[in-house]
Structures are given as structure tokens and as C-alpha cells.
N, C-alpha and C positions, 0 to 999 in steps of 0.2 A: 056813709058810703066811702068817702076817702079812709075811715080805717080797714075797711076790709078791702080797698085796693090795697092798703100798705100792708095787712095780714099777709094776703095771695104773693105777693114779691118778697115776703120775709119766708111766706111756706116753699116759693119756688127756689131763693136760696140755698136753705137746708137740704133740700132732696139735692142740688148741686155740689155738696159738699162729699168726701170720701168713707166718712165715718158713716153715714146714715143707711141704717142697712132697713130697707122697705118691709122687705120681706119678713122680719119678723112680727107675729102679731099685735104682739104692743105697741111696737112703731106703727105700725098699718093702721091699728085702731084709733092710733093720737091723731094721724094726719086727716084718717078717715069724719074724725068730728071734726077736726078745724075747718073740711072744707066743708062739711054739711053747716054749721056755725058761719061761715061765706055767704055760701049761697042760699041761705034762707032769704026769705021775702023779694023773693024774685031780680035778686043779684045780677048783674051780666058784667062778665069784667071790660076791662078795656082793651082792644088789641094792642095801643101803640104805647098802655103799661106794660102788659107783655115781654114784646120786643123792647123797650127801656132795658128791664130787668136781667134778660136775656143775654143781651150785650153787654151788661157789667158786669154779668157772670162772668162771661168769655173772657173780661178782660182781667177779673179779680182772681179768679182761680185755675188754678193749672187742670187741664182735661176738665176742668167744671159743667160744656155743654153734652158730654160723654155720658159722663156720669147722671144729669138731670135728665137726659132724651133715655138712658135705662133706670131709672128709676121711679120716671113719669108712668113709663110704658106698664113696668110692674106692678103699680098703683092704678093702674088705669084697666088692667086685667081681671085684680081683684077686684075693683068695684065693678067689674060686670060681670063679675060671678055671683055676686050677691044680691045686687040688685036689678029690676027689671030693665029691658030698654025704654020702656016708657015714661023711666021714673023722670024726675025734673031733675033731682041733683046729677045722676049719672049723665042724665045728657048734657049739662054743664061743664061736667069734669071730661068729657067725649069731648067738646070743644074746646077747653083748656088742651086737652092733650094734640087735640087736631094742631093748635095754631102756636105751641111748645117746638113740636116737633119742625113745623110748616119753619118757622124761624131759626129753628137751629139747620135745619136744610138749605136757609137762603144766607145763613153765614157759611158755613160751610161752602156752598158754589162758590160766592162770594170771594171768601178766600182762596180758593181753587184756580178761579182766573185771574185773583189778582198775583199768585203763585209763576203761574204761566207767564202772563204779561210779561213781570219778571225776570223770569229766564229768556222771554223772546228780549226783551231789553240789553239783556246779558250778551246778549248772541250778535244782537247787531251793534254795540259798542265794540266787542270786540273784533267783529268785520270791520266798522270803522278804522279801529287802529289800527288792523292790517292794512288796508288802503292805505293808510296813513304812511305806515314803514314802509310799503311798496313804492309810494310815489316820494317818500325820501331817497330812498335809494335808486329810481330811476333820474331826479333830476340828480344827484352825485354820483353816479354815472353819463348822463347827458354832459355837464361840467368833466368830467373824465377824459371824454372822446372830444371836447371842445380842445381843454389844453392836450392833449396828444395830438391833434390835427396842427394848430398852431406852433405844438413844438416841433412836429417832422416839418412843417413848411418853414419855420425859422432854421432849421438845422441843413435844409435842402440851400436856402439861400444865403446862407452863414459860409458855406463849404463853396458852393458854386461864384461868389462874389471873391471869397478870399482867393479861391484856387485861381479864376481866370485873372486877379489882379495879378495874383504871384506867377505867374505863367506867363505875362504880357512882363512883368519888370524881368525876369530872365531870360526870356528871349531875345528882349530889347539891349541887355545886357551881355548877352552869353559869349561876346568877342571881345571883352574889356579883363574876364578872370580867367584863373589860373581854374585846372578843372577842378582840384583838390578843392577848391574855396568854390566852386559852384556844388558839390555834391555836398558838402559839408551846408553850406546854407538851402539847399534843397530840402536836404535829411531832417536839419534841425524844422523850418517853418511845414515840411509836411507833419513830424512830431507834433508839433503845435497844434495845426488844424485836425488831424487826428484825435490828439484828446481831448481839443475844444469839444467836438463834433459827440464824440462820446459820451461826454459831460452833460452834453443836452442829453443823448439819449438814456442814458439814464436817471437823469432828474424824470422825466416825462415815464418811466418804467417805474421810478418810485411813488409819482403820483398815482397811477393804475392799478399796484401792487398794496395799496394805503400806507404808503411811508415807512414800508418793509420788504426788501428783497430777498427770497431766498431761493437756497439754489442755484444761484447767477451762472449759467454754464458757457455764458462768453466772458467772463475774467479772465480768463486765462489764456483768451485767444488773442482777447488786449490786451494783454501782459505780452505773449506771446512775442507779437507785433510790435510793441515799444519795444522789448530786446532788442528785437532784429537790427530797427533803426536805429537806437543808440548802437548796437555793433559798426554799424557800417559808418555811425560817425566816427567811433573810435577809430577802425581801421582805416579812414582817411586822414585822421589826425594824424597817425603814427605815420604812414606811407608819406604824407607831408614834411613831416619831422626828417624823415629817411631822405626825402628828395631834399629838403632845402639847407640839413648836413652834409649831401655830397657833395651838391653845386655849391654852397654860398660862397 
């Protein structure tokens, strides 16, 4: 008995193979005695040889279950054109083919969903790491808008503290200079808080911008502006110079 299980798995083999052509009659007639030589003396194979056999195909030969689920079928044609349905071997080889096929169908789904799974697997990794880069870039923007708020509130109180200090020491002052030397230290500590004040905003613009500015279309208006007040210090120096060569 265990040689003609191992026959039946060496004959299911073969017919898995690409050279074995069924259809011709001396092939047909060899395989046709092997399994009559099986199934004498009331043989019954096993199913879960079968499926064994089945699955090594699948995994030894390339299209292997292709090729044995048509060449079964072709085999399985012939013998019921030759012999009765009532014979004993044909209905043997009727159940061989039933439970060939039934096997190579449940690897097939088999594989089908595990295909699927697969690509739904696929699908939701990569929605993951979309999430993933979404909520990277929303906490580095959250972080964005934190230091920007911080920095217009430092640049608000930077400006407002220096201004009313400088404002309180010049006015408390303003009848001890000459005007020349209050417009000249005006000009120069407003210069100062100008481009302190600046400096923040554009650190805070390059953080928001990721550590690249382009296009900047206020340079030039703060360029502008520092002009102006270095002008107005030079032309108090000069007028200074002018006044304290007539008088001194």
C-alpha cells in the first residue's frame, strides 16, 4: 500500500511537469496502466497524500499546478471515453481528479487572499506614514507658530522697554544738550532699536521660511531707512562742525 501511495505522488509529479505531453497515445497508454496497476485490489488513495504532493509541486516547479490541473483533466477525459462510469478504476481516477483539482482551487484562493491581504497591508502602511509625515509637519509647524508668537512678543517688548527708557532719559535730559548732540544720539540709539527690532524679525521669518529667505521685498525698505538715519546723522555732524568752527 505505501508503494502505490508513493507510485500515485511520482505519477502526479510527471503529469506536473512541462515536457509531458498526455495527449499522445503512448504517453496516455503508460500512465493509463500505471494507474490501473494503483488501483487494483481496491486501492483508495489518501487525501491528505494528495494535498502533501500537491503543495510540493507548487513549490518545486514553476506553473507546476497549471500544467498538472490540464493534464489531469486531459487524462481524465480519455479515461471516460473509454471506459464505463461504472467501471471501478474510472471512478477512482473521477475522484483523483475531483480532489487534484478541488486542491489546486484551494491553493489558488488561497493564494488570492493572501495577494490581497497584501496589498491591503500595503495600503495601510503607507496611510500610516502619511499620518506619520502629516503629524511631523503639523507639530513643526505648531513649533513654527510657538517661536513666532514668542518672537513678535519679545520684539514688541524689546522696542516698547528700550523706546520708553530712551524717551524718559531724553526728556529728563533735553535741557542739559546742545540740539546737535540730542538729534545725533536720537538718530544713532533709534538706528540701534531699528535694527535690533529687525534682526528679531527676521530671525523669526527665517525660522517659518526653513532657514531660507527668498524674495525678501522689505531689504530694501530697511536699507532704505538706515540711509535715511545715517543721513540725518551725517548732516548733524557736519552742521555741528559748521556751528562749533564759527563760534569756538
Amino acid at each position: 500500500m505505501p508503494n502505490k501511495q508513493m507510485k500515485l505522488q511520482e505519477l502526479l509529479r510527471e503529469l506536473a511537469k512541462k515536457d509531458t505531453e498526455i495527449s499522445k497515445p503512448e504517453v496516455f497508454g503508460k500512465y493509463m496502466s500505471e494507474l490501473q496497476e494503483i488501483y487494483e485490489d481496491d486501492f483508495r488513495h489518501l487525501y491528505s497524500d494528495v494535498f502533501g504532493i500537491i503543495t510540493r509541486i507548487d513549490d518545486e516547479e514553476h506553473e507546476g499546478l497549471t500544467i498538472l490541473s490540464r493534464n489531469i483533466h486531459i487524462l481524465y477525459k480519455q479515461v471516460e471515453d473509454i471506459r464505463p462510469a461504472n467501471d471501478s478504476v474510472f471512478r477512482k481516477i473521477a475522484k483523483l481528479y475531483d480532489h487534484v483539482n478541488l486542491d489546486i482551487a484551494r491553493i489558488a484562493y488561497t493564494r488570492r487572499i493572501a495577494n490581497e491581504l497584501n496589498e491591503k497591508h500595503k495600503d495601510v502602511r503607507k496611510q500610516l506614514e502619511d499620518i506619520r509625515v502629516r503629524a511631523e509637519y503639523a507639530q513643526r509647524d505648531m513649533q513654527k507658530n510657538y517661536i513666532t508668537i514668542l518672537g513678535i512678543f519679545s520684539s514688541i517688548v524689546v522696542t516698547f522697554v528700550a523706546g520708553m527708557a530712551f524717551s524718559t532719559s531724553i526728556l529728563g535730559n533735553i535741557d542739559k544738550a546742545s540740539i546737535y548732540r540730542l538729534i545725533f544720539i536720537i538718530s544713532l540709539v533709534g538706528l540701534g532699536l531699528f535694527n535690533l527690532v529687525n534682526l528679531l524679525l527676521r530671525f523669526i521669518q527665517r525660522i517659518n521660511s526653513g532657514y531660507e529667505i527668498k524674495n525678501d521685498e522689505n531689504a530694501k525698505y530697511i536699507e532704505q531707512i538706515n540711509t535715511a538715519i545715517f543721513i540725518i546723522i551725517l548732516i548733524d555732524f557736519i552742521i555741528w562742525i559748521i556751528y562749533w568752527c564759527r563760534f569756538s
